[in-house]
Structure formats: structure tokens, C-alpha cells
N, C-alpha and C positions, 0 to 999 in steps of 0.2 A: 439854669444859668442866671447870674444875679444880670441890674442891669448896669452894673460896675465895668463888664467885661464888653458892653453891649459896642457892635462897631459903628454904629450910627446908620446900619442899612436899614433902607425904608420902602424895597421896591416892592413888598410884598401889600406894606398898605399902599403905597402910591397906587397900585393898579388894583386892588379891590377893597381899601377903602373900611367901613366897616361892615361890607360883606366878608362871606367867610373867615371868621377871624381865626381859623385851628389855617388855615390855609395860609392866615397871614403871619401866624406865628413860626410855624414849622419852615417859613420861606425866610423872614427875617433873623430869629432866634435864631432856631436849631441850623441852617445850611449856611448862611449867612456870616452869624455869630459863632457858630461852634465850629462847624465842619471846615471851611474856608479859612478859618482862624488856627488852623491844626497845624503845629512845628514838622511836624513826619515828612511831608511833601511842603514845596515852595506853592504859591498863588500860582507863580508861572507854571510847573507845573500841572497843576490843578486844572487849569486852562488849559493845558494843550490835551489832556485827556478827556477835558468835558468836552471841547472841539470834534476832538476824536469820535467819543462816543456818540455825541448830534448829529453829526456828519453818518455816522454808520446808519443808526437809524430815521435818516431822511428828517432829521426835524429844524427846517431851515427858520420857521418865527422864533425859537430859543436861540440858534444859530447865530443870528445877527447880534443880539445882546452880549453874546460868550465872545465871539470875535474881536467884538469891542473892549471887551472885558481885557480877555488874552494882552491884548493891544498896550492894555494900562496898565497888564502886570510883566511888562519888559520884552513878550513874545514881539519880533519885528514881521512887517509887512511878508517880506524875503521868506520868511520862518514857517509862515503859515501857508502861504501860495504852496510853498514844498511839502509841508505836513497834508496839507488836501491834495496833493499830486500824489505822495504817495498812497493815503488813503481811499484814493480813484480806483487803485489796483486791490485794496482787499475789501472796502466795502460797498464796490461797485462804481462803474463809471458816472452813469446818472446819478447818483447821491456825491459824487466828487465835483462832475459839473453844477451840480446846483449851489451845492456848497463855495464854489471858487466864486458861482457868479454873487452869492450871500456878500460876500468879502470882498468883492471890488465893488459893490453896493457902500458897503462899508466906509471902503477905503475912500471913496469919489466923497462920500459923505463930510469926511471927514477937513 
């Protein structure tokens, strides 16, 4: 992808800089620029599936970032407290709890 198309995301060097730079590309270029950039699905929701999926697999440090994220791509407060409510019942309670408490971190944050 040229860098005509590039979105200005930089979170991949902001946190490793010029270590790993396949690590820094593939984060800012390819998922960033390309895959997030993709008409098929909206950002929103893009986000409420990557929510989904962190949430499922217990991964609350990416969690926090995507909540945020979610947040700025139009998902409301209301939106996700229920999306984690529901996903309490299928990808477990303790990954739902941790997840709820990620997002009032969040939200208190904010």
C-alpha cells in the first residue's frame, strides 16, 4: 500500500519505536491502513467485534485501547456495558467481569 492511502496511524511506532519494525509495519500499514480502512464493514462495527473477540479471549491490556477506540467510532457507553453483558453469558462470566470493569476504567478515565 502506497503512502497516499496511509491513515496517519502511528501506534505501532509510538510503542516500539524503531524496534521491531515488521511488528511496526504490519500494526500501522497492514491493520491499521488497510484492514480498518476496509468499506465491507463500518469502524463501528469493526469495534464491536474486536471488543468481542478480547473480551472472549481474556485479553483486557488490548481491551482498554479497542473500548476507547469503539467509543470514537460512534459505539455509545450504553452499547457496550450491554455488548459485555451479553458476552458475560457466552464467553464466560469472569472474562465479562473483567471486561465491564476494563470499561468503566475507561469510561471514569475519560
Amino acid at each position: 500500500m502506497s503512502d497516499e492511502r496511509s491513515t496517519g496511524w502511528s501506534g505501532g511506532k509510538n510503542a516500539f519505536g524503531d524496534f521491531a519494525p515488521a511488528m511496526v509495519h504490519y500494526t500501522d500499514r497492514v491493520l491499521f491502513d488497510e484492514v480498518w480502512e476496509r468499506q465491507e464493514l463500518s469502524k463501528r462495527d469493526r469495534s464491536l467485534i474486536t471488543v468481542a473477540a478480547l473480551t472472549a479471549m481474556g485479553k483486557p491490556d488490548q481491551l482498554a485501547f479497542h473500548l476507547a477506540f469503539a467509543r470514537q467510532n460512534g459505539v455509545t457507553d450504553i452499547e457496550l456495558e450491554e455488548a459485555l453483558l451479553h458476552l458475560a453469558f457466552y464467553a464466560g462470566w469472569p472474562n465479562g467481569m473483567a471486561a465491564t470493569g476494563v470499561l468503566k476504567d475507561v469510561i471514569e478515565r475519560d
